[in-house]
C-alpha positions, 0 to 999 in steps of 0.5 A: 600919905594917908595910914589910916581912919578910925572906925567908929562906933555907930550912935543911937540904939546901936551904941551899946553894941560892940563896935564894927571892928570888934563885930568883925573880929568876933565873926572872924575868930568863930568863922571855920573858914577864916585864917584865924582857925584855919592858919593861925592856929594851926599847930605846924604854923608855929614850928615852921618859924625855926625851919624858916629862920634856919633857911633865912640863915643858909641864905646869909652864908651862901652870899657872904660866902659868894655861892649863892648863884645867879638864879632864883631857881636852885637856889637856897632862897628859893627851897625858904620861900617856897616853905612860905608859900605852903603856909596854906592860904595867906602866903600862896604866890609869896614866891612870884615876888622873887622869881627872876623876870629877865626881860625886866631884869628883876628882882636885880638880887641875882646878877647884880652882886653889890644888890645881892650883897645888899640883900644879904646884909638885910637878912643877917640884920634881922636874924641878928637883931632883937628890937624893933628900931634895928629892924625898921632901920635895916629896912630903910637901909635896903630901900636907899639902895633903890634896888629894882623889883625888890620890894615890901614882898620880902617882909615875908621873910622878916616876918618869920624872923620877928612876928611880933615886929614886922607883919606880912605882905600881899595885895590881898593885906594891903587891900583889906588894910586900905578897905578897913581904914579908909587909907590909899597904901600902895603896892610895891613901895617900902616907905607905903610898907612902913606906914601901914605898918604903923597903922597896923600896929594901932589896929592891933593895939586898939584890938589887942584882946581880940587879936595877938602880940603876933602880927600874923593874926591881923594879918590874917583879918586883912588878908580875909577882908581884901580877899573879899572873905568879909564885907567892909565894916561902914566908918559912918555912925549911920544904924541902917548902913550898920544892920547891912553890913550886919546882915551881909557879914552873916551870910559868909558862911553861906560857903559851910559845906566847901569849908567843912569839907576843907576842915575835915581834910585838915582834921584827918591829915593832922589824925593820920600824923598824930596816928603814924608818930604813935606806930614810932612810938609803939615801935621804939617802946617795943625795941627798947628804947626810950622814946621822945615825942615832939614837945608841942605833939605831946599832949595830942589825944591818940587812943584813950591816952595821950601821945607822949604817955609812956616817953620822956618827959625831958631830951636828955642833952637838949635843955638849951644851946644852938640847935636845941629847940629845932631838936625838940621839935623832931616828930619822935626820937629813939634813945638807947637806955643806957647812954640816954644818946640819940639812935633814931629820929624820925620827921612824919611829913603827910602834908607839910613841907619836906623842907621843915622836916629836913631843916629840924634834921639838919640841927640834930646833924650838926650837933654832938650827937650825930655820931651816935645817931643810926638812922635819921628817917623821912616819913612820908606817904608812899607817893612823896619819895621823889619830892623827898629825894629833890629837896634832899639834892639840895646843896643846902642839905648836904650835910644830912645827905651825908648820914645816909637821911633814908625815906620810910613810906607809910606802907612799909611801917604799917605793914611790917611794924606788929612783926617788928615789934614782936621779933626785931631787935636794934635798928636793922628791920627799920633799915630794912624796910626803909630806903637809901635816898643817896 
């Protein structure tokens, strides 16, 4: 099976130039349009690993515990691949891998209890193992098994799981992989998975400085290279053929105003969250309570400051152990003064999946101090109530529902926080403006 083919430099006048790899890698990192700026660097990518992970989890324990069904809708794996599937561009469609077909019968993890075993067995493997040999040989496990229509696709999953052991999978990947190097991967197959898996890993290796220990970031080149983003690099030491790929490779950005547009979007989503955590914020500090901002949201300019200026620096309970670091990343939480305990917190979901927030609620839940908690609370947009309230249905979630989760809509916080602030006292106007959701 051929895995790869070495790019190399092109001779004469062009020998002291980068190579064509190392061209396209600078290209691609500057590029506003590229996964690199637009996905891998986006600062909610790295929180929804935990979220992910804790899904992953909740799959494991409804097949060992034989209630995981027999259907891909409904089901806990489906809520996890669909908070895969919103990670922007590169994993949209993840999901068409492990939708039920049951004309083919596929993929054969649903009515199929042994298979469904099987693919359980391969999950809490990779969530429980460290190294990359446990992870190859899990993967090689579940391919003997033979098991129909479930393929490379699940290494989406694992990738969350271990990004820096298990990159991801599309045909767009594999299309770019093959194009960039010259091999003939083909779809579908685990042992043509794990070889340009290998290849990939020497990409990554030969390109370290331009790339990451986080196979997301070569992921991200191949899936802009096979979706057609960037023209293929020659593989011949030939100058002309070089300046014309050149030349091609400066005219992607002929697509500017689209990708300026999207990029504002994104810009003023990732605004109006930073905005709606500072009016929690304000209000907490207001009421008297000690505040917490999510560790990775900080440092986030808001005003003339920063959006933790005035909170904890530290979560008091929440230096280590299960569940800590999911905790941390909460959007905000309030804490009463005196006991340092947990009152309120708060997840502000304008775009991101509803799902990661619940799962980041869901640690807090089952921790300690949820007997102390007087509201856990959904922020979101006014028009996202319904979408708040289906995934709450969600049996994996049980355990939130039963703190009484409630919604509180943008609205009803900018509208009624200053009167908040200036004559409310304790958690009673935050219950009052916000909603029951069971």
């Amino acid at each position: 099976m051929q895995t790869s083919t070495a790019l190399s430099a092109p001779g004469g006048a062009a020998a002291n130039s980068p190579s064509p790899i190392a061209a396209l890698l600078n290209k691609w990192r500057d590029d506003p349009g590229g996964t690199y700026r637009t996905w891998f660097l986006w600062e909610e990518r790295v929180k929804n690993f935990r979220s992910i992970r804790r899904g992953i989890q909740q799959v494991v324990a409804e097949i060992k515990a034989g209630t995981f069904g027999v259907a891909y809708r409904g089901s806990s794996l489906e809520t996890v691949v669909h908070s895969i599937a919103e990670q922007r561009q590169i994993f949209k469609g993840a999901d068409h891998a492990f939708l039920w077909k049951p004309k083919l019968r596929i993929p054969d993890i649903y009515e199929n209890p042994d298979n469904q075993l099987a693919f359980g067995r391969l999950l809490d493997t990779c969530v429980c193992c460290t190294v990359e040999q446990q992870v190859v040989a899990a993967i090689r496990e579940i391919d003997a098994k033979g098991i129909k229509g479930l393929g490379p696709a699940v290494a989406n999953l694992l990738y969350f799981l271990h990004p820096t052991i298990v990159p991801p999978f599309n045909t767009a990947i594999v299309n770019g992989y093959n194009a960039l190097t010259g091999a003939k991967v083909k779809l579908g197959r685990w042992d043509e998975y794990l070889a340009m898996r290998q290849g990939i890993l020497a990409l990554n290796a030969a390109h370290r400085g331009l790339l990451s220990n986080d196979l997301g970031a070569v992921g991200g080149l191949l899936f802009d290279v096979g979706s057609g983003r960037y023209p293929t690099p020659p593989r011949e030491d030939d100058a002309g053929a070089r300046a014309a790929w050149e030349a091609d490779l400066a005219r992607v950005r002929d697509e500017g105003a689209k990708v300026a547009r999207v990029l504002a979007e994104a810009r003023e989503s990732d605004h109006t969250h930073t905005e709606v955590q500072g009016w929690l914020r304000d209000l907490g500090l207001s009421l008297g309570y000690d505040v917490w901002i999510a560790a990775n949201d900080r440092s986030r300019p808001l005003g003339g400051g920063k959006l933790g200026d005035g909170c904890l620096s530290a979560l008091p309970g929440f230096d280590a152990g299960p569940g800590a670091d999911a905790v941390r990343l909460i959007d905000v939480l309030w804490l009463d003064k005196g006991t340092r305990r947990i009152v309120a917190a708060y997840e502000v979901e304008h775009t991101t999946s509803i799902y990661s927030g619940i799962v980041r609620m869901l640690d807090l839940a089952l921790g300690a101090e949820a007997h102390a908690l007087e509201g856990m609370f959904l922020v979101a947009p006014d028009g996202r109530e319904g979408e708040v309230r289906e995934q709450l249905a969600r049996p994996a979630f049980s355990r939130v529902a039963d703190l009484k989760v409630r919604y509180l809509p943008y609205g009803e916080l900018k509208a009624h926080r200053e009167t908040i602030a200036k004559f409310g006292h304790g958690m009673k106007p935050i219950q009052a403006i916000s909603r029951a959701l069971v």
